[in-house]
C-alpha positions as CSV (number, residue, x, y, z in Angstrom):
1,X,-45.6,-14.7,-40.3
2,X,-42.9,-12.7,-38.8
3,X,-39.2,-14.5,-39.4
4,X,-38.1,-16.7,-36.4
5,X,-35.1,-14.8,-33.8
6,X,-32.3,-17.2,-33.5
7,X,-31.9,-16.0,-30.2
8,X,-35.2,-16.6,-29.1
9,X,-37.8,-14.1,-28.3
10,X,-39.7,-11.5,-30.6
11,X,-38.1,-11.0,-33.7
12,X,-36.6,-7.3,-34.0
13,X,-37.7,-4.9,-36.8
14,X,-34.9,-4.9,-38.7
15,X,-34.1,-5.6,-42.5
16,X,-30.9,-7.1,-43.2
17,X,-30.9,-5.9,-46.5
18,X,-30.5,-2.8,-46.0
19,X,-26.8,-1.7,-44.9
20,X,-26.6,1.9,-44.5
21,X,-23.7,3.7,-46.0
22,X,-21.0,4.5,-43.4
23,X,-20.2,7.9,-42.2
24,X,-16.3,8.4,-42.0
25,X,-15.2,11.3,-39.3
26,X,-11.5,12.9,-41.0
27,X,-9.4,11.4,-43.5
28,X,-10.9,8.4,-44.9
29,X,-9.2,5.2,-44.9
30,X,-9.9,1.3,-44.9
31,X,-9.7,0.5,-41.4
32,X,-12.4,3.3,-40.6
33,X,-14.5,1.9,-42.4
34,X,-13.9,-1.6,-41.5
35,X,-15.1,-1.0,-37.8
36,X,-18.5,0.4,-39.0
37,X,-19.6,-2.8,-40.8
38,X,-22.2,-4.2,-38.0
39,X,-21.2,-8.0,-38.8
40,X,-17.8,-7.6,-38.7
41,X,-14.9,-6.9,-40.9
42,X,-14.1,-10.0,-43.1
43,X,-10.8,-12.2,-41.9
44,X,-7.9,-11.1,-43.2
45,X,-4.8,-13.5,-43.9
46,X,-7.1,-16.6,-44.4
47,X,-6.1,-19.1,-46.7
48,X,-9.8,-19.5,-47.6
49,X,-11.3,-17.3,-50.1
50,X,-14.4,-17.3,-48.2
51,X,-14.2,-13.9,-46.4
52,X,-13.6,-12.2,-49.9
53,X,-16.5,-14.1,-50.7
54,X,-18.3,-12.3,-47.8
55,X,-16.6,-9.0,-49.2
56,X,-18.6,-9.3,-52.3
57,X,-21.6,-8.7,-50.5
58,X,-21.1,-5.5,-50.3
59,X,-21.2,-4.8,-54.2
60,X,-24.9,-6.4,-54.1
61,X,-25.9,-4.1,-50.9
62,X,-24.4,-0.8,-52.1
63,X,-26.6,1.2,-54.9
64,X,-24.9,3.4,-57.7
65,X,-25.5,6.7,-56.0
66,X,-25.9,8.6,-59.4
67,X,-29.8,7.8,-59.6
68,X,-30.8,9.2,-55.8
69,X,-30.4,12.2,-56.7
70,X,-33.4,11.7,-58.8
71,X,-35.0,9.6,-55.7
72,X,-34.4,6.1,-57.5
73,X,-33.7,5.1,-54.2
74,X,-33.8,1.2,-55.1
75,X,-32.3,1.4,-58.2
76,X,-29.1,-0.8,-59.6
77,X,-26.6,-1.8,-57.0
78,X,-22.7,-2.1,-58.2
79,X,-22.6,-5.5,-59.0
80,X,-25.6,-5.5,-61.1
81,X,-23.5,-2.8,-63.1
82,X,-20.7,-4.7,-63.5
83,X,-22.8,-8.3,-64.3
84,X,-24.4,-6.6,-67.3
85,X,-21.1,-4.9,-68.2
86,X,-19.5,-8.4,-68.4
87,X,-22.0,-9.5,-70.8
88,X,-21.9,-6.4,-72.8
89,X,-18.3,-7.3,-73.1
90,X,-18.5,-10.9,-74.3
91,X,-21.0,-9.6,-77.2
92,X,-18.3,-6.9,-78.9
93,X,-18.8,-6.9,-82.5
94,X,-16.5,-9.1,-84.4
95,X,-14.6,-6.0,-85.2
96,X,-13.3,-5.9,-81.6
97,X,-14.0,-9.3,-80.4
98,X,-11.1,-10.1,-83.3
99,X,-8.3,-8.3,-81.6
100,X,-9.3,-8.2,-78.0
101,X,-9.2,-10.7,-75.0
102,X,-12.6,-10.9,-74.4
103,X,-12.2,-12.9,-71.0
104,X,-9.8,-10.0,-69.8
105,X,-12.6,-7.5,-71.3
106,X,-15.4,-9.7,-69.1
107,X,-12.6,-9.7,-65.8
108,X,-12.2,-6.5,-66.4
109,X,-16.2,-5.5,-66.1
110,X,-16.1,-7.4,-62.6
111,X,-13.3,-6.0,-61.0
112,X,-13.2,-2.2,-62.5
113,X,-15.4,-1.0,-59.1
114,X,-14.5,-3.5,-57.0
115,X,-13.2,-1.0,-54.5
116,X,-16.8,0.9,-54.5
117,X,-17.5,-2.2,-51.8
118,X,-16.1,0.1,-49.0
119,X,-15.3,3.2,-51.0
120,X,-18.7,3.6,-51.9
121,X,-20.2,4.9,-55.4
122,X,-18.5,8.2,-55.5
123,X,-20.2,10.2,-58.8
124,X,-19.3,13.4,-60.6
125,X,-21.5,15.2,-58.2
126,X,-20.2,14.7,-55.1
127,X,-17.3,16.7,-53.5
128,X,-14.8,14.4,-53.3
129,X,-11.9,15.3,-55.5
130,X,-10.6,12.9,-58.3
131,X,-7.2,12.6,-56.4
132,X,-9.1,11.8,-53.4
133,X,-11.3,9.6,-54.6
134,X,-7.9,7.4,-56.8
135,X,-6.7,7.2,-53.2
136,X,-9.6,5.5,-51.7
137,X,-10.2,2.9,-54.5
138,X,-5.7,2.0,-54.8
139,X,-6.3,1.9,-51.0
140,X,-9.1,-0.8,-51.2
141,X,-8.0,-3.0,-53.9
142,X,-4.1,-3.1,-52.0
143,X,-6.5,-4.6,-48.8
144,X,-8.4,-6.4,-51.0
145,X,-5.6,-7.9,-52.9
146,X,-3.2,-8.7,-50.1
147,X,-5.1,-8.7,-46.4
148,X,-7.9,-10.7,-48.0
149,X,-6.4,-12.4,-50.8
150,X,-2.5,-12.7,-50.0
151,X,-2.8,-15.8,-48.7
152,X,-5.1,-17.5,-50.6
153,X,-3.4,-20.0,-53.2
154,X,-0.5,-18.1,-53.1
155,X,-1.8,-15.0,-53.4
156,X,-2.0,-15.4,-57.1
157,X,-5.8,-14.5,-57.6
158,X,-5.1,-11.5,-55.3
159,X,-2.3,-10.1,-57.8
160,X,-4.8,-10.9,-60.5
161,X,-7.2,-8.9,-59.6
162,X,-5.0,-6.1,-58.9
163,X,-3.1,-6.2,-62.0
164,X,-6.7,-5.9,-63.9
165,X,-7.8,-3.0,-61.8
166,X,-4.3,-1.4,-62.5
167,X,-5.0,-1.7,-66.2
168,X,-8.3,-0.6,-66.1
169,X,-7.5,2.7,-64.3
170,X,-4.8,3.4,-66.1
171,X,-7.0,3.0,-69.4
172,X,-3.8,2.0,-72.1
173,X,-5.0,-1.0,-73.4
174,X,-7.1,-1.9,-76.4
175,X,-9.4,-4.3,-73.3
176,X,-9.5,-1.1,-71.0
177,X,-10.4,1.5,-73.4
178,X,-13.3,-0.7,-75.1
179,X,-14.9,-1.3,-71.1
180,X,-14.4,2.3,-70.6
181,X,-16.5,2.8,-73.1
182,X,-18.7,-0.4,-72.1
183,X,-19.2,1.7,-68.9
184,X,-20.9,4.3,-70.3
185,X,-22.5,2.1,-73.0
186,X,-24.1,0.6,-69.3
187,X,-25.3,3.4,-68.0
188,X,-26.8,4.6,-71.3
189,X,-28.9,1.9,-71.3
190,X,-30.1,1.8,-67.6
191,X,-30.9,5.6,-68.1
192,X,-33.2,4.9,-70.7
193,X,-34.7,2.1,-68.8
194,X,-35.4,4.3,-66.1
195,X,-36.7,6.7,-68.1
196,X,-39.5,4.3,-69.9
197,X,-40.5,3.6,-66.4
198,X,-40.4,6.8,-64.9
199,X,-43.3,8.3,-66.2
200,X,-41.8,11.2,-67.3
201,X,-38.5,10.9,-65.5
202,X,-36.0,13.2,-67.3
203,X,-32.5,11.2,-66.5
204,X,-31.2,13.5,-69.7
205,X,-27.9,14.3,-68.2
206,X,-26.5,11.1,-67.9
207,X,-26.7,11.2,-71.8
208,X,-23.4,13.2,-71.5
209,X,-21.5,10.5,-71.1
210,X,-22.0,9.4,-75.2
211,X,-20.1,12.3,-75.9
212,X,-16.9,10.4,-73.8
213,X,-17.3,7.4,-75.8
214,X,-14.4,6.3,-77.8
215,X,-14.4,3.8,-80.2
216,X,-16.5,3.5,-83.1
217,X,-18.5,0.4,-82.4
218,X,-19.3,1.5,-79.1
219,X,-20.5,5.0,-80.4
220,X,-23.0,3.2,-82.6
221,X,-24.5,1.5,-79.5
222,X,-24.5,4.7,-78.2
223,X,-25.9,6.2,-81.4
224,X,-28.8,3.6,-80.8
225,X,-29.6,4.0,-77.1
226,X,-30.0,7.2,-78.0
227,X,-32.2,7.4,-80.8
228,X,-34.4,4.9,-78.7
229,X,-34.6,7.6,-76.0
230,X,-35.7,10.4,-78.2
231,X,-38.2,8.1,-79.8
232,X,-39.8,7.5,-75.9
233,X,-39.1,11.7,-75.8
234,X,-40.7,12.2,-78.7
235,X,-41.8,16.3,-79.2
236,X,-41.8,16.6,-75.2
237,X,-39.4,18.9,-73.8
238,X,-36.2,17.2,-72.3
239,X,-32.7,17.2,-71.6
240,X,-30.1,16.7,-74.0
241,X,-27.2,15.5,-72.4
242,X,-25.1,14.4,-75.3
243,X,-25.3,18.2,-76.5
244,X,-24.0,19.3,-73.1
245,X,-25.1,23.0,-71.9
246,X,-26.3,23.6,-75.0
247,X,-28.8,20.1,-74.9
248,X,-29.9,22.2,-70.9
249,X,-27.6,20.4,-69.2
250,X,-26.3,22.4,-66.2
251,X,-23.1,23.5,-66.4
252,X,-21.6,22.5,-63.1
253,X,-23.1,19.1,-63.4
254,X,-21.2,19.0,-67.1
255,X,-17.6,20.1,-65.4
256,X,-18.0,17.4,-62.3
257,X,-19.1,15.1,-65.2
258,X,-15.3,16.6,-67.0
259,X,-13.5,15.8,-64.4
260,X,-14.7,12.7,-63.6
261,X,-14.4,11.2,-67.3
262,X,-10.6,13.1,-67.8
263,X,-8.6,9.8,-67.8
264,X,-11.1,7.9,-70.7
């Protein structure tokens, strides 16, 4: 039975799940890309939190671009990233869990690509430039955090969630570096749960990102994700991303990967 029109009349064939990603003419900035979302740009200056609630939508709608190129074209969105991330963070080993603020750490894991809701998903592929790409995200969290937020109980939770991002990009702390490395530890996992799906799927690239890992306890996660993929591999012939060029991982793909992983 076709969905009732609110308007009246036939229903139109269109799914409101899917939100295209917006196409920006020139320098990229907020407000471009404000004017391109179809139900309007959330109210700024409220004293409700309800249109950053709205915001938020846009983690859910927006996939990690990463996997398309490898036409997993329904794959993880952001949020569903940074949910499992927060979890991954409130199970740290006692090792860590002793000397780190784990609520920060699981914060930390929801806000780190908070600005991917209008930036987008920007991966080490792409040609957008690192610089470029900083710009974007400070740009986004500065409208999240005072144009939708500065007026909202002060504009307290707006400052919070700043003040986390700031941390997390500027990767100082003991809490940023571990969900660095809970970033990767993420994707580690999601690539071999493609893979066992996949049906032959050879995501092997992404396995670079172990070699960016940092602390010990997350580098035996990492050491086990990966032992569980070449147990799936078995002898069949596949990529060896955690070996880089040498594992038949492309070279350029490897430098983008450089780049994008400098600052961890």
């Amino acid at each position: 039975m076709p969905a009732s029109n609110p308007n009246g009349g036939a229903s139109a064939l269109i799914d409101p799940a899917v939100v295209p990603a917006p196409s920006i003419e020139g320098t990229w900035t907020v407000d471009k890309v404000l004017v391109t979302i179809d139900e309007g740009a959330p109210q700024e200056g409220s004293e409700s939190p309800i249109p950053f609630f709205h915001m938020l939508e846009k983690l859910k709608t927006t996939k990690r671009e990463g996997w398309r190129r490898f036409d997993i074209n329904r794959g993880e969105s952001i949020s569903d990233h940074m949910y499992r991330m927060s979890l991954i963070s409130m199970l740290a080993p006692p090792s860590l869990s002793s000397k780190l603020d784990i609520a920060r750490c699981m914060k930390m894991s929801l806000i780190h690509d908070m600005a991917e809701s209008l930036v987008g998903d920007i991966t080490p592929v792409d040609d957008v430039s690192k610089p470029e790409k900083n710009r974007r995200e400070s740009e986004t969290i500065e409208y999240i955090s005072k144009r939708l937020l500065g007026s909202v109980y002060g504009g307290v939770p707006g400052e919070q969630i700043q003040a986390i991002w700031q941390e997390y990009e500027d990767s100082k702390t003991d809490e940023a570096i571990f969900v660095h490395d809970v970033d990767k530890i993420e994707l580690l996992l999601q690539m071999v749960e493609y893979e066992k799906r996949g049906g032959g799927l050879d995501l092997g690239e992404f396995a670079y990102v172990a070699t960016k890992v940092v602390l010990p306890e997350c580098k035996d996660w990492a050491r086990q994700i990966l032992k569980e993929r070449e147990e799936l591999w078995g002898e069949k012939e596949h990529i060896h991303g955690e070996k880089g060029s040498d594992g038949g991982m492309e070279q350029d793909v490897r430098s983008g990967a450089d780049e994008y992983y400098e600052r961890d």
